[in-house]
Every structure is written in C-alpha cells, then in structure tokens.
N, C-alpha and C positions, 0 to 999 in steps of 0.2 A: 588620273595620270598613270595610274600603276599597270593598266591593261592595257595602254597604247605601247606598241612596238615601236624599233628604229625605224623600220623603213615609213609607217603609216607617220610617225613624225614628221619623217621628212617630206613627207608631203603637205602635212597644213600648216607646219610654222617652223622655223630654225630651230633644231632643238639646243637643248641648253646642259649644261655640267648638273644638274639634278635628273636628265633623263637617260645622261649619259653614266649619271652611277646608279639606278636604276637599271640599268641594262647590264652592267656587269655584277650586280647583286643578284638579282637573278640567275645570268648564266651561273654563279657561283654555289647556288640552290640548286640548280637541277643538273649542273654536271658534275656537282662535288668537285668542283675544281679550287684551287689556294686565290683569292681575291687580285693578291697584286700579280702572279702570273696571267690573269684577264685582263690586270690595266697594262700591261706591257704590251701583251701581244693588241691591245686594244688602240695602244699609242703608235702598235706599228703602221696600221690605218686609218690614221684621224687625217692622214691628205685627202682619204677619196671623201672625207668628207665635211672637209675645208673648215678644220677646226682651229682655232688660235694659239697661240700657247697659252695665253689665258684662260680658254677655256681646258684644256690640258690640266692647266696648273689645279684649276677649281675645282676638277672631277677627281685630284690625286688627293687633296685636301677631304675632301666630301668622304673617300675611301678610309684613309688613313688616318688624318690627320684630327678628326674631330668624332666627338661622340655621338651617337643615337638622337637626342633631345637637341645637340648644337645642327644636326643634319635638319629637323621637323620644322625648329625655328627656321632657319636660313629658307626652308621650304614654302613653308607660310608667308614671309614676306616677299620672297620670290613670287609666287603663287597670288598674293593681294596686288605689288605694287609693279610687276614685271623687271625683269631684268636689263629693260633697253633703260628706263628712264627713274628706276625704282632707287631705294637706299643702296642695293650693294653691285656691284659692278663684276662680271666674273674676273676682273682682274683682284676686285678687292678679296671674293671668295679664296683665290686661291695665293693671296698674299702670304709669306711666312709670319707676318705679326699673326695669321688667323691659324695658328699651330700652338699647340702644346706643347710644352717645351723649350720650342726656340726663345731666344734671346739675343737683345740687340749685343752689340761690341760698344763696349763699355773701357774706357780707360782706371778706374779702380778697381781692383780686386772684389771689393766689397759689393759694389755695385753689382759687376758683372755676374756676382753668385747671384745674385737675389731677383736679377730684372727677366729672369725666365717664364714665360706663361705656364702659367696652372689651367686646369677648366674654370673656374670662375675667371679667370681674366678674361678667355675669351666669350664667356659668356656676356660679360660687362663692354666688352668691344665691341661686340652687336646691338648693345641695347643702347649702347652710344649714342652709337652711328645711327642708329633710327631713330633717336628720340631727336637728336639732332636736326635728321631730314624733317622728321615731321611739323619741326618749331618751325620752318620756315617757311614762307609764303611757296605759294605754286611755282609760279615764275623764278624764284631765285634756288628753289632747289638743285643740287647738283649729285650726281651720283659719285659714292665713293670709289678712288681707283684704290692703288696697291701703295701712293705715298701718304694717302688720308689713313688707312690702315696702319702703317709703320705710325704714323706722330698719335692716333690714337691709341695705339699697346703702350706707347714710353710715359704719357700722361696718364694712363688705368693703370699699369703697375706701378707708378710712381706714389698715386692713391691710395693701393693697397699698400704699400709700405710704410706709407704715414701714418693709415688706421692702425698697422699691428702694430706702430710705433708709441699709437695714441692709446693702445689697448692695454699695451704693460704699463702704463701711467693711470691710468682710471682701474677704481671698481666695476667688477664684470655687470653692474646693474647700472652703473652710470653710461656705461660705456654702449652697452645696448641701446640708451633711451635716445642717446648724442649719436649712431649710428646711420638712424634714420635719417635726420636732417644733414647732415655731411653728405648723405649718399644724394638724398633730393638735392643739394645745392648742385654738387656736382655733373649731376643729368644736365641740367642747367646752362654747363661749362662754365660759372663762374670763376675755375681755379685750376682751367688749363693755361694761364700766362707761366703762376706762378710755380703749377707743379713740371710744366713744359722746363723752364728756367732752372729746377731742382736737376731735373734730369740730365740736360745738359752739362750743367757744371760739376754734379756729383759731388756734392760737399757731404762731412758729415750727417747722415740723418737726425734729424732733428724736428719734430712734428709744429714745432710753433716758429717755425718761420713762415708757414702759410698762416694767411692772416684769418680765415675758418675755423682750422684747430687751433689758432692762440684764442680764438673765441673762448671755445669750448672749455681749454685748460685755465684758461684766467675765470669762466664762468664757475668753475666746480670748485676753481683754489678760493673764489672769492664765496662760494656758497659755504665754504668748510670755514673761512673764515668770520665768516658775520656769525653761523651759530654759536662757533665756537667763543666769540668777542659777547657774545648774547647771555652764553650759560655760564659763560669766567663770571660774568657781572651778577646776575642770581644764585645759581645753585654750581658753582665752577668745581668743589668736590665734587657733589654728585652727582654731576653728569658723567664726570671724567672715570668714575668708578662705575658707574653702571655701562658706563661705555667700555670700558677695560675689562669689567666680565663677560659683556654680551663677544668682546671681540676674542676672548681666548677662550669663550667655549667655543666659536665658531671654529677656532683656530686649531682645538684639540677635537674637533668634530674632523675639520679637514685634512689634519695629522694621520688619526686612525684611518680611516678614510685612502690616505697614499698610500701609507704604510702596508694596507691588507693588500691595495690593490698593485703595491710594487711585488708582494710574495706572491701572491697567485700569476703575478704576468711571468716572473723566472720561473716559479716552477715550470709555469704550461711550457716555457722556452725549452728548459730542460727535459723533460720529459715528452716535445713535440721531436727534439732533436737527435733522441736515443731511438725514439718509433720509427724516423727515417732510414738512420743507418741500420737498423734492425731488419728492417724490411728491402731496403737497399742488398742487403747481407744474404738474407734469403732468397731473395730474387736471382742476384745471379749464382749462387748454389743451383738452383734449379737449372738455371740457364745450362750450367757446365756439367752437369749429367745428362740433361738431353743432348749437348754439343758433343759428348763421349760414345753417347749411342747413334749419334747419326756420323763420327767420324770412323766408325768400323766399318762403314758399309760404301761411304761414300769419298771418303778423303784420307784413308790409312795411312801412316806414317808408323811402320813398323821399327825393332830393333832386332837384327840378328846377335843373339845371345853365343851362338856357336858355330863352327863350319862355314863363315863368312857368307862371301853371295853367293856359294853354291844352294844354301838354302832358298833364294830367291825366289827360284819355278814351285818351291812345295809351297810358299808361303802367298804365292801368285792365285795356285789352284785354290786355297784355303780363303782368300779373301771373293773370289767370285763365288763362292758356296756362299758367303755372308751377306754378297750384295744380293743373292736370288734370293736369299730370306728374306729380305728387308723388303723386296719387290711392294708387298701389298700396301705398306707405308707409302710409297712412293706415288702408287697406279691411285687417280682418283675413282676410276670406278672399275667392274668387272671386267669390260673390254678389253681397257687399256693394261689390264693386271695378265690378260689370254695372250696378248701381243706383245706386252714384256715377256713372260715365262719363254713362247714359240723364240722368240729373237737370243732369246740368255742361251736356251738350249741346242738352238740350230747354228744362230750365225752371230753369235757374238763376236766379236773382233777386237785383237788389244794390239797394241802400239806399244813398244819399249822404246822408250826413250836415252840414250846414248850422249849427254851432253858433254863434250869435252871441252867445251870453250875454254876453262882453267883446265890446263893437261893436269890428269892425276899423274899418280907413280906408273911405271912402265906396268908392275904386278896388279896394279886396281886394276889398268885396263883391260887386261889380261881376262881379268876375272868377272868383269863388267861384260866382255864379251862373248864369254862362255855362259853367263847366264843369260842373256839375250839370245844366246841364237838356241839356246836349249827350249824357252819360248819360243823362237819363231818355228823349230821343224814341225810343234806340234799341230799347227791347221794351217791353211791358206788365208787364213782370215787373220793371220798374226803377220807383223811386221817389224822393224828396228828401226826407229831414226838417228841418226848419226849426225850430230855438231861437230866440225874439224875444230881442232885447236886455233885459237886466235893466239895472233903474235903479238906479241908485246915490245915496248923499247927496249931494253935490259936482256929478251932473247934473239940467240942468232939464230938467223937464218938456216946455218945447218942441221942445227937443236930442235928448230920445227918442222924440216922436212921429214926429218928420221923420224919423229914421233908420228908424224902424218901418214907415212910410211907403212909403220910398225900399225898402225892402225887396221888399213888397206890389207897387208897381208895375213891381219889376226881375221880379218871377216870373208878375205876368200879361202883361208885353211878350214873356215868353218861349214864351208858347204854353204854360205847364202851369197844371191844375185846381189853383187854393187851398182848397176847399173842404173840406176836410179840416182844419177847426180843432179842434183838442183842448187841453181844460184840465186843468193838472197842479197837485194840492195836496199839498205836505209832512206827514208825520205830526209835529207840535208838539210829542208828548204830553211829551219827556225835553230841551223845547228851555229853555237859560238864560233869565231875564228880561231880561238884557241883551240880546240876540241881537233886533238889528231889519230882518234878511233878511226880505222877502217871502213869506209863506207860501205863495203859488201861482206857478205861472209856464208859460206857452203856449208850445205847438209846432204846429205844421202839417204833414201831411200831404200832399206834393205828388205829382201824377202828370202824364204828356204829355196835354194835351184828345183828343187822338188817338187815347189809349187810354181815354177817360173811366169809358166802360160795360164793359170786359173787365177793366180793372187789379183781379188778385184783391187789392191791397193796400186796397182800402176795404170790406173784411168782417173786417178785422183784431176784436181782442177790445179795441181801445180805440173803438172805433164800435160795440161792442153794448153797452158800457157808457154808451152817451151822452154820447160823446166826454170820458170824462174818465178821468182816472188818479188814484186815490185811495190816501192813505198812502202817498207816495214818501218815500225814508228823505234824512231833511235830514243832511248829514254836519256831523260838529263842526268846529269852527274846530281844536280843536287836532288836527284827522284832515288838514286839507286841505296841500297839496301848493305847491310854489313849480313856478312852469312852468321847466324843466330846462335850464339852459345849460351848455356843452362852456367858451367863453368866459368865464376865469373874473372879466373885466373886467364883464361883460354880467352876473353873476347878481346879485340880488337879497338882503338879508338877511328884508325883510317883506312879506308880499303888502299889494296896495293896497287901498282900498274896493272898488272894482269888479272884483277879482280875487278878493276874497272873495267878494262878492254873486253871482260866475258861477260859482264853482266850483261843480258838483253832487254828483261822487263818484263812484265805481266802483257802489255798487249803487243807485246812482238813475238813472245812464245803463242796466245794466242790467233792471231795470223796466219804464224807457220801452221798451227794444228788444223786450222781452218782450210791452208791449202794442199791438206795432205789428208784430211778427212769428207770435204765437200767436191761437187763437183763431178760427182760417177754418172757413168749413164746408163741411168737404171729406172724403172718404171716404181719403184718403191720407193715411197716417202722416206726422209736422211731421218726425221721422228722417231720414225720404230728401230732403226739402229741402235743398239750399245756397244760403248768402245771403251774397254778400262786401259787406263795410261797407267805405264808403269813408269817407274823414274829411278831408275838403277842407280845414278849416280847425284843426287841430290845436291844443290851448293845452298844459293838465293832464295828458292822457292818460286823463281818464278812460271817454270812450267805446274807447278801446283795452282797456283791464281787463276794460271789461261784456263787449266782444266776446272775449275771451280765456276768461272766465270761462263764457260759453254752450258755446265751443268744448269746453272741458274736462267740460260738464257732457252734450255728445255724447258725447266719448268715454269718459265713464264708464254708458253705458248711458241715460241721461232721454231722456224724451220732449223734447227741444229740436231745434233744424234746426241742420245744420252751419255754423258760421257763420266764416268767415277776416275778415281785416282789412289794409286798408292804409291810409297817408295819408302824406300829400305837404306838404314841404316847399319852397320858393321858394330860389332862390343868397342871398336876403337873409336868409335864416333857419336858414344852416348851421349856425351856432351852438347851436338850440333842434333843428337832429334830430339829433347829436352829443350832445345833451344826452340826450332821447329815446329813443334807439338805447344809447345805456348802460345807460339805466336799464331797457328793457325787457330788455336782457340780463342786468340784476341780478337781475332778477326771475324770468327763465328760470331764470339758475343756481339759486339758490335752491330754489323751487318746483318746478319741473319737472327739471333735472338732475341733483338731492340721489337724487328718485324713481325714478330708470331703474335696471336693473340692470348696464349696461357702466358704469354710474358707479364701482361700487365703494364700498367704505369708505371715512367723511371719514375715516380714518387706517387707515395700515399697520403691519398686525401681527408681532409679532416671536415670534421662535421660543426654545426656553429655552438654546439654545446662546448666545442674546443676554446671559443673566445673569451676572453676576460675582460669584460665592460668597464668603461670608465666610470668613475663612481663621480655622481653629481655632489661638488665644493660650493661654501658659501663667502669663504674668504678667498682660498687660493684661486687661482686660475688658470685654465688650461693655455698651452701657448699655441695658439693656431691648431693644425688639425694631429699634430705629435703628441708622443706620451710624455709632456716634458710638462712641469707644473711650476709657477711661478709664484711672487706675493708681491701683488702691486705693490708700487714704490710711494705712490698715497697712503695705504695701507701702514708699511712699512715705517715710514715715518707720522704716525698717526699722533704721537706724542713727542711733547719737544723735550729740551734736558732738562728743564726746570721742573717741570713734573714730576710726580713725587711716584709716577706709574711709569715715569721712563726703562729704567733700570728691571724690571721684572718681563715690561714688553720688547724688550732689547732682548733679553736671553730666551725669551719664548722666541722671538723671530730667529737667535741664532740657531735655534734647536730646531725650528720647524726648515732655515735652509740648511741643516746637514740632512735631512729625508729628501729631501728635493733634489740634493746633487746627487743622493743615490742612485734616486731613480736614473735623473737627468744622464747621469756617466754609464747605467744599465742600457741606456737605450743607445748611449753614442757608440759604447764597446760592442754591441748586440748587430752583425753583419747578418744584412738578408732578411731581417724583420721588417714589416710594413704594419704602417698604421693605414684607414680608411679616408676619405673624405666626409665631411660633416661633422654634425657639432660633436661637443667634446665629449656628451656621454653614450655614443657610439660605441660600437665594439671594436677590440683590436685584431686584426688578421694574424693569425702566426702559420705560414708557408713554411716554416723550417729556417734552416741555416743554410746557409752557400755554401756548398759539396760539388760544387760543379769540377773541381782540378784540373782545370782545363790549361794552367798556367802552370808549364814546367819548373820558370824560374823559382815561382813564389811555392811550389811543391820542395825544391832542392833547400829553400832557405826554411821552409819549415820543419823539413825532415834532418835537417844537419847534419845532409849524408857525408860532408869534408870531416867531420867530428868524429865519425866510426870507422873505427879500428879493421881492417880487415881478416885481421888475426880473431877480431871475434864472432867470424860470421861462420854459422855450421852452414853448411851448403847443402847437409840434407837437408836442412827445411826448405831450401828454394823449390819453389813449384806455382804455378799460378794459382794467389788467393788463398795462400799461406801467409805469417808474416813468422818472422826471428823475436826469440821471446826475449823482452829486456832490449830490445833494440828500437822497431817504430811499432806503434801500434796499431793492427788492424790493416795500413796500409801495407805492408808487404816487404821489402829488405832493404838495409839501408848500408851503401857500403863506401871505401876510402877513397879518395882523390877522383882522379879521372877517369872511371871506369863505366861498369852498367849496374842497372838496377831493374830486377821485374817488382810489380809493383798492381797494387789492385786498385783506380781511382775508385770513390765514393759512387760516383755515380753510376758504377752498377757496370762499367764498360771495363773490358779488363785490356792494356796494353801491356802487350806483351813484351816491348822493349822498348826501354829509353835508354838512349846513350849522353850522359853527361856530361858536360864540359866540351862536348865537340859538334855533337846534333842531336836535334829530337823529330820522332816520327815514329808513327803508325801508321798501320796498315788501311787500307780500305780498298776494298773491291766491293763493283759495283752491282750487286744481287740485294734486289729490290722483294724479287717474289717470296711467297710463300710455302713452305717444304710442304 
C-alpha cells in the first residue's frame, strides 16, 4: 500500500483516509514541509476528488489525532475487514471520541475533569468495537458510525474510572489478578447498561455499584474475612503478629524507598531548572554580541555626542566604510563579494530620509535639512525623501501651511530639485468608521540641481505611475507603536493626536521605499544595487523595519537592492536611541537570532541518565501513571481497634502519609513537570520548568512591579539583559504604577518594551532568512 500513488489509486479502488495520510506523510518526508500545512492545502482539494467530510475528518484524526501503533492498528483491520462493510466506518475513524484528549460535556465538575481520552482509552475503543463486530454473526454485523464511537468513549472511560477507583481499594497484587477478569467481562459488554447509566447520571464514584466490581470487593473483603475468622480461632496472636511485622517491614521498605526517591526527583528538578536558565542566559549573551556586530554594519543607530546633525554626513561616510568591511560576511561566495565591493565603490546610492509627519521644532528642521542636502550634493546617486507634516485636529490650518512652507523654502535655498512631488493614498477598504486620519498624504522627491538630468532616482516606478502611490496599507491604531524611551521618566502611557496621525507603519514606509527604489529602466539587476537609508529624523522606527525587511528580502534571494540603514540621534535624545537600540535588539533576538544555527536550541536537552526511576513498592502503590503514592485503604485499615496492633499500625500509617503528601504536594506545586506513560516503575521525564513568559499579566503579578518604589530604580542599570540589584531577579527592572518596564523573558527572547497598565507588544518583523 505504501508504493501506490494518488492518482494509480484512483484508478483501481476509491481510495480511503489511510491512503490519503499516506500521501501527505510522504509529501511531508520529501519536501520537509510542516504535516498540517499539507492537510490544509490538502483539504483545499478534496472536491476534485469527491471526498466526504468523513473522510476529511478520518485523515485529520489519522494525522493528528492518534499515535503511530493507534494508525497500524486502524490499518490492519481496515486492510483485513475493508472499510465499506468492515468494524470502523470512516465516519467512526474520524469521530472526536477517537482523539485524545477530547472529552464529552459533562454536567459535573468532577466528571467533566476526568472523562477526557488518554491513549489507552482509545486504544480500548478500538478493541471494543472489533471485538464487538466480531461476536456477531455475518448477517447482523454493522459498521460503526461516529454515534457507536461517542456511547462507546463514555462506557470505556466510565470503565477505567471504576478500575482506578477499584485500584485504591485493593492490594496492587490483588488488583492485578481481578484486572484480567473485569477486563475479559467487559470485552463481553456485559456492563455497558450499567456503566452507560453511571455515566449518564454522574453520581458520586463509587466502584461497587456495578455489580462486577461489588463482585470482586465483597470476594477480597470476604477472603480477608474467613482467614482472618480462621486464624482468630487457632493462632489469632500469631498470625496477627507475624502479619504486623511482615507488614511494617514492607512498609519501612516502601518508606525508604519514597523518601530516596522524592530527594533525588527535587534535586534533579532543581538542578534540571538552574541548567535551563543558565543556558537560556548564555545563549542570548551570545545572541546580543553578534546582534551588536551585525548592527554596525547593517542597522546603525548612532548618537551625536556633539555638534548635533551637523555631524550627520561625517558619521554617514564612517558607517559605509563599516558596511564595505562587513561586505565578505554578507557575499556568500567570491562573485557576489566582486559585485558587492564594484557596486559600494562605483554606484552605491543612499536615500535620506526627511520624515516630518510629527513637525519637529522650526531649528530640528533646519538642521535636518542642512544635513540632508550636504548628502545629497555629494553624487547623483544620493537623494532626500521628504514627508510633509500631517495635520492633526488640535492644529490650524495656518500653523501647517507655514511649516509646510518653511519646509519648501529651506530645500530650494539649498540648491536641490523639489520637483519630485508624489501622492500617497491609503487603502480604507478594512478602515473603522471612527478612524478620522487623512486618507492621502505627500512626499517629495529631492535631488542636488547639479545633478538635475543624470540623477537615475527620477525614473523610479513612483514617476511612471504618475507620481502617485496607490493602496498604501493604513496601519490600525491598535498596531501603532509608542516612540521608545530608555528614560523611564520620559515614556508615555498614550500616543497623542498628532503621533497617531504621523505614525505610518512598517509596511507603508516600506511601499514607499519600494516605489522610489524599484522600477528604473535599466538593463542591470535591482540585486547588485546598494542603497543605505539614512533616517535623519528618527520618531517610531518605522522606516527602520521597511529598511530591515528589504534587507532580509535580499538575502532570501528577491529581486530587491541591498539596502542597510542608519539614523542619528542628538545628545538631547539619548533617551529615545536607548530606547530604539533595545528595541531593535529585541527584535534581532527574536526574529533573526531564534533563526541562525550557532543559536541552538531555545532549551537544552537532557539525557536519560537525567531521570529518576520509580522505585518498585510492596505495600504502597503508585496512583496511575503520576508520581503520587498512595496506601490502599484495605491496607490501611488492616487491623481493627480491638487489636492489641492497632495503635502502633495507626501511627506507622500516620507517619508513612506525611511522606506521601510530601511527595504528592512536590508534584502538585512542581509546574511543567511530566511524568511518562506505563507502569509505575518507569522513568520520570524532567523537561524543565515553564519559562515560557509569555503572559504579561501573570509576569506583572509575579514581578510586583505596583510594589517598587520608583525613587529606587538607578536607571544606569537599565539596558537590555541587565536587571536592578535588590529589585527582580535576573528578569530585568521592575518599576512604580503605570509606566514601562525593559525586561529580559526566560525564554531567551528579549522584549524590548512592555507598557503596563495600558498595552503590551512587541515587535516582529517578518525576516525568515539566514544572515
């Protein structure tokens, strides 16, 4: 069955939900593709091939839902007895009783936890069902659909619940012997009326209402009784004594016995849980020194320490001298390393970027302009793009034309061409009714008059479109971004009107870069271009993202030009590249150093000399397949009060359950631990603790960031992957009321800002490849 294909199928029999996951196991082996992305796109055309939703259902179960050995079976008796007229129906296959997991709706509490499928349940579901089919004559057979499936999960779980109910009442040697025949009746169905009736009604559990196990419990109470009626009559001390030693050595055998093996199971916790974060710790150490070295060359975020943005053009030239060094990191082989160096040296081309959507001060702009066109005079191959001021409710209209104004005359005093007007319109089509942001908004195209007639930047593809850029994606209010402060004085809880109205977004900045970079008509590949984007006036970040995201979509092979990024910050503004320089490092780790291969695993692995075995009991007994240890209640009450051995076996059992709830409360406090399947003296897994922090809330109530003082926070120590001594631990800074917090989760990902009490969010851009 494993070498026929779809289509050879379809031609000699209907195929069925085992040929059909088959066929995406497969694809899933040879094109290294994610299994359920094949059943999807797999579900997209099951019309051409007139599939049911039954059988839909039975191929997502087959996938998903069931294990290895539940798939060989189902296959086998598919395979012996067929599917048209055989035990299981593909509606019964792809029934939700035949999942793991799931669970019927249940009106008690109690119930409802416990009537969940395990893999034994449905293992016992299938063996049901066939043992079922098979009792029956030929003629009366019927094939099971998906409602014979549901009533048989609620009578097999109903089963097992009785057993483990029957299991803390008996010795684990009794209970074994009484296993077998309960299990053989019930293949049977002699005690689906009564376990069917249990389930329904949902009474308290109680194992001797079915009238099998009142068998069993009245046969064990009546066998303890006649010997016991047997040896009172001959030897009633000395049975009772040689029965009281044999049972507290066992009992001080099974003592020691928890006791070793509750110390070695914490230690290993403890010391599984310190090797995580240790290595969690180191990891992204590593991560944020490479993230350091690849943001000099390809994502700078300077600070002018003096002489404001006149320093801009030195510190312009100084970062393309660092990106041509880096070059051989970048080029994967010699060619592309000839073809970088020729393009950095001959026709590099950079873009300064001019965003004024939030107007600065009349002096920023001033100064913003003077170092932009100091860029642009130096080649043809340099440019400006210019954002006009967006207006806001709160400004007039005369207030933005004169800025608008003031703009216009600071770039033609400067010697460069404005003529390069382009109109940009948002796509509305998913915009709220409330939302009264401007649907269009203007940029310009600047170049040196100098270079009027050579500058290839006016054959861009936003000037064959008739200067305009159409369906730029408006981002939502609840996507946009607070501008990023280090100073946690300085941040903000709510952006303002006019920090609303200028945000644009990562894929509308972008767009524009797109239609002001692609589009020339030239016989050379956009590939071998390099374009560094300068970003003079820095707010959101988000022409940092677009230029990040072009970047990434070079190095995944597209036709895009290489494009680096820097921008500059003022000594007035340390605050906001602190701010900025985190959060793009958040977004490194994240995105880009999750994906490298010297990253390694978000966690390390352990080996099975890590496990701590359950140690085989002669008295106690394990509870199902947890590390939780019990003393049957036979047991327990082994001796009655008359007994002259009562009172010594009473304080033995009270002593032997204080070890037991050690354990038992070690394991209920103990988050993220797993035990295995099978018997009880299996090994125990220990994956670590839950580090995932992925839950702000329950991070805010842990850190009891309302509880610290702000007065006692040094703010040197803020920096990504620091923490405040005496304040949280390890995680990073904890501060007063309604403000922000940087913060390093466990998991190795570092966010670079949370804002508390008002929103939470990180960053993510979408750069998949490999540096």
């Amino acid at each position: 069955m494993r070498n026929i294909t779809m289509s050879s199928a379809l031609t000699r029999a209907k195929p069925n939900c085992f040929i059909h996951f088959h066929q995406i196991e497969r694809k899933a082996k040879i094109h290294g593709a994610d299994a359920m992305s094949l059943m999807e796109s797999f579900q997209k055309g099951v019309v051409g091939f007139q599939l049911s939703p039954a059988e839909r259902s039975a191929t997502c179960n087959l996938l998903v839902h069931m294990t290895p050995a539940q798939r060989v079976h189902l296959a086998k008796i598919g395979s012996t007895y067929g599917m048209a007229r055989g035990p299981f129906s593909h509606a019964a296959i792809g029934s939700k009783g035949m999942r793991t997991g799931w669970k019927p709706q249940c009106e008690s509490p109690w119930w409802q936890e416990r009537m969940g499928n395990t893999t034994e349940t449905v293992d016992l579901i299938i063996d049901r069902i066939l043992k079922a089919w098979q009792n029956l004559p030929s003629g009366l057979r019927k094939t099971a659909e998906d409602a014979t499936v549901l009533h048989t999960q609620k009578v097999v779980r109903t089963f097992q619940l009785h057993l483990e109910d029957l299991q803390s009442q008996l010795p684990a040697e009794a209970f074994a012997a009484e296993k077998a025949k309960l299990m053989e009746a019930f293949m049977l169905g002699g005690m689906d009326d009564a376990l069917k009736q249990q389930a329904d009604a949902q009474p308290v559990l109680d194992c001797s209402t079915i009238p099998e196990f009142k068998a069993v419990l009245e046969r064990q109470e009546s066998q303890f009784v006649i010997a016991a009626a047997n040896k009172r009559q001959e030897l009633k001390k000395q049975l009772e004594s040689a029965t009281f030693l044999s049972l507290m050595e066992d009992l001080k055998h099974d003592k020691d016995k928890v006791s070793t093996f509750a110390t070695k199971l914490q230690l290993a916790r403890s010391n599984w849980g310190q090797a995580v974060q240790a290595y969690k710790r180191a990891r992204r150490n590593k991560g944020v020194e490479r993230i350091t070295h690849l943001m000099r060359s390809r994502l700078d975020i300077k600070l002018i320490q003096e002489n404001g943005l006149v320093d801009l053009p030195r510190l312009y030239n100084l970062f393309k001298v660092t990106a041509l060094q880096d070059m051989p990191t970048i080029a994967a082989d010699a060619t592309q390393w000839a073809k970088l160096v020729r393009v950095a040296c001959v026709s590099r081309e950079t873009l300064v970027v001019l965003d004024f959507g939030l107007s600065p001060n009349l002096t920023d702009m001033i100064k913003c302009v003077q170092a932009a066109e100091n860029i642009a005079h130096q080649s043809p191959n340099n440019a400006i793009l210019v954002r006009y001021p967006i207006k806001y409710t709160s400004q007039s209209m005369a207030t933005w034309l004169n800025f608008c104004r003031k703009i216009e005359d600071k770039l033609l005093s400067a010697g460069l061409d404005i003529e390069g007007s382009i109109s940009a319109t948002f796509d509305l089509s998913n915009t709220h009714g409330n939302d009264k942001r401007e649907g269009t908004f203007m940029i310009r195209l600047c170049v040196s008059s100098a270079f009027q007639e050579t500058s290839p930047w006016l054959s861009c593809k936003a000037f064959t479109q008739h200067r305009c850029i159409n369906n730029v994606p408006l981002i939502p209010v609840k996507d946009m971004q607070l501008i990023p402060q280090a100073d946690l004085t300085k941040t903000k809880e709510h952006l303002s009107p006019a920090e609303r109205a200028a945000q644009l977004g990562p894929r509308a900045c972008r767009q524009v870069l797109e239609a002001v970079l692609l589009g020339r008509a030239t016989s050379d590949s956009c590939r071998s271009r390099r374009v560094v984007v300068v970003d003079a006036c820095p707010t959101f970040g988000d022409w940092m993202a677009a230029s990040w995201g072009l970047h990434a979509a070079w190095l995944q092979g597209e036709e895009s030009p290489c494009v680096v990024y820097m921008s500059a910050y003022t000594s007035d503004c340390a605050s906001q590249h602190a701010g900025m320089k985190a959060r793009v490092q958040g977004m490194l780790l994240d995105e880009w150093w999750n994906s490298q291969v010297e990253a390694g695993p978000s966690e390390p692995g352990h080996t099975a000399e890590e496990a701590v075995e359950k140690p085989e009991l002669r008295l106690l007994a394990w509870s199902g397949d947890q590390c939780r240890v019990q003393l049957p209640s036979m047991a327990r009450n082994k001796f009655e009060e008359e007994s002259e051995f009562f009172a010594q076996w009473d304080a033995a059992c009270v002593s032997t359950e204080g070890i037991m709830r050690k354990l038992n409360d070690m394991n209920s406090q103990e988050t993220g631990t797993k035990t295995p399947s099978g018997p009880p003296s299996g090994p125990v897994d220990l994956p670590g603790p839950d580090l995932s922090g992925e839950s702000v809330t329950s991070l805010k109530a842990a850190l009891d960031i309302e509880a610290v003082d702000q007065s006692s926070i040094n703010t040197a120590d803020v920096h990504p992957g620091c923490k405040i001594q005496n304040t949280v631990p390890y995680f990073g800074v904890g501060q007063n009321k309604t403000t922000s917090a940087f913060f390093e989760p466990p998991s190795g990902r570092l966010w670079s800002h949370i804002q508390i009490n008002s929103r939470s969010w990180r960053h993510s851009f979408g750069l998949t490849g490999a540096l």
